[in-house]
C-alpha angles and dihedrals in degrees: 000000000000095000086049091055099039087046088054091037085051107033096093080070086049094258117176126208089252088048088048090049099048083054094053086061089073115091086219092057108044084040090067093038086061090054106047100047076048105239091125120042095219141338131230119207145158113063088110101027129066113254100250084050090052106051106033091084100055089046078054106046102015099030116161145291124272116275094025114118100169126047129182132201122201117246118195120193 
């Protein structure tokens, strides 16, 4: 279910179903897929990723609602 959707989510990039299923084996990605067909509330991630690393998939999978040009993510030290 989750490397279909990813593979619809992702084929304007020219993603195949063998590209879509290598991303579902990071936990970042299939965190946020998770997330976005709503079988998990919410997804914490970074503590062992850089940041860049952390967010881009959500920006990916999740990306952002219509209208909204920033975004912002919490950092904690």
């Amino acid at each position: 279910m989750w490397i279909s959707f990813t593979k619809k989510k992702r084929a304007r990039k020219g993603y195949t179903r063998e590209e879509a299923s290598k991303l579902m084996e990071n936990r970042n990605h299939f965190g946020c897929m998770m997330v976005e067909c709503g079988d998990a509330d919410c997804m914490i991630s970074g503590l062992t990723k850089r940041y860049s690393d952390a967010i881009r998939p959500a920006l990916q999978i999740i990306g952002t609602e219509d209208g909204v040009k920033r975004w912002q993510a919490c950092t904690s030290s």
